[in-house]
N, C-alpha and C positions, 0 to 999 in steps of 0.2 A: 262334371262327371257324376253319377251314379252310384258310388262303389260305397260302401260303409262296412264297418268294422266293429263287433260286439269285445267288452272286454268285462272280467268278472274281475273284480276283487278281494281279496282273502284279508289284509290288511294294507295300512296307507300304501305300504314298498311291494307287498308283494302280488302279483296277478297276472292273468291270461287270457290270452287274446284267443277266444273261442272260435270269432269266424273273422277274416280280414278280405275284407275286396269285396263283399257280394251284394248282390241286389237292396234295396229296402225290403222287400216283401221275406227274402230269405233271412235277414236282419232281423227285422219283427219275429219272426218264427224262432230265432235261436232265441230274442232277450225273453220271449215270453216263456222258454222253458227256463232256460237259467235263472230266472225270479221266480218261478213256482217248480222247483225240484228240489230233493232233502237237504241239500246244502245250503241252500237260501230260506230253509224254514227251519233250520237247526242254528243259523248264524253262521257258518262255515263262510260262506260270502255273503260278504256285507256290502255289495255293493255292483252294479251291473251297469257299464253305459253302452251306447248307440255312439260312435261316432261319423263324420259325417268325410267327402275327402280332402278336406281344409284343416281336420283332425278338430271341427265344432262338435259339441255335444250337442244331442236333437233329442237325446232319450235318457234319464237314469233312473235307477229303483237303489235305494236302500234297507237296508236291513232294519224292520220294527218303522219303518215310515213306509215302504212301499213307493209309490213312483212321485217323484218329485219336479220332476222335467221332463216335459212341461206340464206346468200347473193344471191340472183341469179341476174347475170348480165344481161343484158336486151339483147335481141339477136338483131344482126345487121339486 
């Protein structure tokens, strides 16, 4: 299936599930606000993943590191 799930994080326990069920492309669209909105440049959320419908992560960003999963190396 298709379906993926954005969730923010405020601390370890607490957080919310922004979008559940949709597209990748709809996916992409929400983590890319939810990592660049004032709450993720104040620290408010410290943390944003992509989950996948096997509930795998395919996508996270944290707070002062930025996206960590998956690695992309930085091109020469």
């Amino acid at each position: 299936m298709n379906e993926f799930s954005v969730c923010q994080f405020f601390t370890e326990t607490e957080y919310e599930y922004v979008r559940r069920y949709v597209s990748m492309e709809d996916a992409i669209t929400a983590f890319k606000f939810y990592t660049n909105n004032v709450a993720s440049k104040l620290g408010i959320t410290n943390r944003v993943i992509i989950t996948d419908y096997g509930d795998c992560i395919v996508a996270e960003w944290k707070y002062g590191k930025g996206l960590v999963f998956p690695i992309m190396e930085k091109a020469k």
